[in-house]
N, C-alpha and C positions, 0 to 999 in steps of 0.2 A: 456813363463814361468810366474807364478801369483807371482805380487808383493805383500811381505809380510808388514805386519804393523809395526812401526818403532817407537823407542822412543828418541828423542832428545831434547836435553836443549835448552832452547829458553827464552825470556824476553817480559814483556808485563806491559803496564804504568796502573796500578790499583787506586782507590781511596778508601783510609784508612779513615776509621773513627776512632778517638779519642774517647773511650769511659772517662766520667770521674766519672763515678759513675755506681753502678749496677739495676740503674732503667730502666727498658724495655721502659715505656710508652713514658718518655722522650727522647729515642735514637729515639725511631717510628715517634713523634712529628717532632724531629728536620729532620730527613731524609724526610720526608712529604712534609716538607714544603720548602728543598734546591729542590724536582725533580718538586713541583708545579710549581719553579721558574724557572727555565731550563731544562721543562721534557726531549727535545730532546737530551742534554749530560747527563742527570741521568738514564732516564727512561731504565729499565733493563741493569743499568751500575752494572759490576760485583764488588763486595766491599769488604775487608777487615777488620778487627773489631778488634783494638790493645787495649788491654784492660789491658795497664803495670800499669796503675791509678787506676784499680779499686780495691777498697777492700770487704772484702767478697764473696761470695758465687753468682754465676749469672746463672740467669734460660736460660739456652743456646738454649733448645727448643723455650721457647718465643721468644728468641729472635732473631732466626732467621724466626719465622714467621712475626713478626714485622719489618725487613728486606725486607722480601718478600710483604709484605702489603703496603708496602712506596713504590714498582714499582720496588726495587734493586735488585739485584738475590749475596747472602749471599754466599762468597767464601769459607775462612775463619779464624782464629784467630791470632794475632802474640802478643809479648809482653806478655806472662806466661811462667815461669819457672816454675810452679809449676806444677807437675806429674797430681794431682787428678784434676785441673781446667782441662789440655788439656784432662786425659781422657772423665769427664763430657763434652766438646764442641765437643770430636771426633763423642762419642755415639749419638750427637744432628746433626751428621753431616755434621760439621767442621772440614777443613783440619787445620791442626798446622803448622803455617808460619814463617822461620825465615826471616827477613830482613836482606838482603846483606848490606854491609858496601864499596864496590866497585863502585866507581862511575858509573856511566852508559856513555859508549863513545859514540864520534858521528861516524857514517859510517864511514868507512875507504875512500872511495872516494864518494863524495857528488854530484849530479850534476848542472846542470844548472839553476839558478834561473826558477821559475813558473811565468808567467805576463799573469795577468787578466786585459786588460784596460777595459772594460765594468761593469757596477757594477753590483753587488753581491747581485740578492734580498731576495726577504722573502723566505724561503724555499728551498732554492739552499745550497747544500752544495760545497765547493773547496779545492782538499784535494793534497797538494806538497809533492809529497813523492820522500824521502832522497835529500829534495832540501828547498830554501825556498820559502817564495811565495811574490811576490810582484804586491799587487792590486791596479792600478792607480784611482782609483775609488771610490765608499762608498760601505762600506760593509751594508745593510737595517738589522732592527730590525725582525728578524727570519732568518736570513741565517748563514754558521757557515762557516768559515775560518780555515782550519786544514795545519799543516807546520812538518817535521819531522825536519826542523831548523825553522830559524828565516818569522818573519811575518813584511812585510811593506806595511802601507795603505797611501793613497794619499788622503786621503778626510777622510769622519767620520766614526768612527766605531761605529756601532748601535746595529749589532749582537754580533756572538760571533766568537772568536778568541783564538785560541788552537795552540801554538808553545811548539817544541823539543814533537812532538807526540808520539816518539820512546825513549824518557827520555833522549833527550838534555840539560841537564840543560842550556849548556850556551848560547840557543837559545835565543831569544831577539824579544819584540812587540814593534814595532815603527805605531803612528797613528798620522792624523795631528788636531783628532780632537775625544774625548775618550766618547763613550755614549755607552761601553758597558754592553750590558747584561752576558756575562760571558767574563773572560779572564783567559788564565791558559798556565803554563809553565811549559812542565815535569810532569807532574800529579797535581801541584799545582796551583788551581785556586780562583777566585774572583769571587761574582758573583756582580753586578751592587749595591746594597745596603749597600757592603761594600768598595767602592771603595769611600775615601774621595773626597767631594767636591771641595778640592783647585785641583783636577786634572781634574775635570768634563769638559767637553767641551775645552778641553786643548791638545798641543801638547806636548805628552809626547813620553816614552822610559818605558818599561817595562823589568825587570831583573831578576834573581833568586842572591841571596845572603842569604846564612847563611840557608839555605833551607826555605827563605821565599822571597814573591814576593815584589820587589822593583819598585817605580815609579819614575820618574826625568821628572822634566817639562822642553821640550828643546825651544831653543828661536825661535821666529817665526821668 
């Protein structure tokens, strides 16, 4: 007997842009220039676009080819209450998004920590699914570290590093030595130039609090 096609609810960790005004050029700009920096977590990463700040009137065509022209593939809108904005974004091809208010759990049974003792080079990806990962190792500048919990490195993190990949928030990045290029917890990430100096080359603890990423320098 032919299996018929099926519709069920299901969860997926998205990245929201903040719009804060209704200028195209500069949404384009800045999306440009975060997938220049970490094409291989942008580069046709699918996106969202909350546009509860902006005022006025927003060219939704533009601005989803502007979306698409920065490498991102344009999901669609959250943050309008107003009827005639969502119809304008529907017509442009945006879906209309509400954001849940329920946290996102973790598995119901998790399993066995992942151990990588070998290190992690340029180019490799390592991906612990519903576990954590624990790399004895260095993670090299182009490799990416993915964890649906928590992430511990034994040596320096140069690449990049992606825990609660299934929207853990209270996943957790432990490194013994912080030179990354991206870091993100739950869909909330850092990319290397924003990550203050007093933590550069440091052994820290990375957290989510108040839905933003926190750091703690832990003692050597």
């Amino acid at each position: 007997m032919a299996t018929l096609p099926d519709l069920k609810g299901s969860s997926f960790t998205l990245t929201v842009l903040h719009l804060a005004s209704n200028d195209v050029a500069e949404a384009k700009s800045f999306l440009t220039e975060k997938v220049e920096k970490a094409p291989a977590f942008f580069a046709n990463a699918p996106i969202v676009l909350n546009i509860e700040k902006v005022d006025g009137d927003i060219d939704f065509a533009a601005l989803k080819q502007a979306v698409n022209d920065a490498g991102m593939i344009p999901v669609g809108i959250t943050g309008s209450k107003n009827k005639r904005t969502q119809t304008l974004a529907t017509d442009a091809g945006f879906a209309v998004m509400t954001a849940s208010k329920t946290p996102t759990q973790a598995p119901a049974e998790m399993k066995a920590p992942k151990v990588v003792r070998t290190p992690v080079r340029s180019g490799q990806q390592v991906y612990a699914k519903d576990s954590d990962l624990i790399v004895l190792s260095h993670v090299s500048a182009g490799a990416e570290v993915i964890a649906d919990g928590s992430i511990h490195i034994y040596g320096s993190l140069r690449g990049r590093a992606i825990a609660g990949a299934s929207g853990q928030s209270e996943s957790k990045i432990l490194c013994h030595d912080l030179q990354a290029e991206l870091v993100s917890i739950s869909g909330h990430y850092w990319l290397s130039d924003q990550i203050n100096s007093e933590y550069w080359k440091k052994k820290v603890m990375l957290s989510m609090a108040d839905e933003q990423l926190q750091f703690e320098i832990l003692a050597q």
